[in-house]
N, C-alpha and C positions, 0 to 999 in steps of 0.2 A: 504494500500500500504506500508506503515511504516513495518510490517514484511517481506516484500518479499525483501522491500531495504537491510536491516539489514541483513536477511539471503545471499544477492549478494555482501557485503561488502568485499571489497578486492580482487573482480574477473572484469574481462575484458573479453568482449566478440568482435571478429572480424569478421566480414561477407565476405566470399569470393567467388567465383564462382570457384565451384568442382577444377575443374584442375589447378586455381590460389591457390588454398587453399593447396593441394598435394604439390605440387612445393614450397609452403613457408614452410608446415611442414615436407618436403624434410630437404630443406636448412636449419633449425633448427636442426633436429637431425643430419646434418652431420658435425655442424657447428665448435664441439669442444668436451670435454672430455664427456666421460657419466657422466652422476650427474642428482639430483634427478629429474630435469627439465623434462630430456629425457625418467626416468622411467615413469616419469608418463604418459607420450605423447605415448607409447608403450605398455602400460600394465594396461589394463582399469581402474583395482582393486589397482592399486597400491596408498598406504596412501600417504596424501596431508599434507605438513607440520600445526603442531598444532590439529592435529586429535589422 
């Protein structure tokens, strides 16, 4: 289990039901300037800081 933690170090995961979930990553990307947050939330491929 010790590399699968290591490997999730630094990530958060939220569980939402579909249409709770659109509606909060709605409100996220409309929330404020584009920055690196929003590329990544839109754009599958797009690098993850420290990559």
């Amino acid at each position: 289990m010790a590399p699968v933690v290591a490997a999730m170090r630094g990530r958060a995961y939220i569980d939402f039901p579909v249409d709770d979930g659109l509606a909060f990553l709605t409100a996220l990307a409309q929330a404020g300037p584009r920055d690196a947050f929003y590329l990544r939330m839109t754009h599958w491929a797009a690098p993850t800081p420290g990559t």
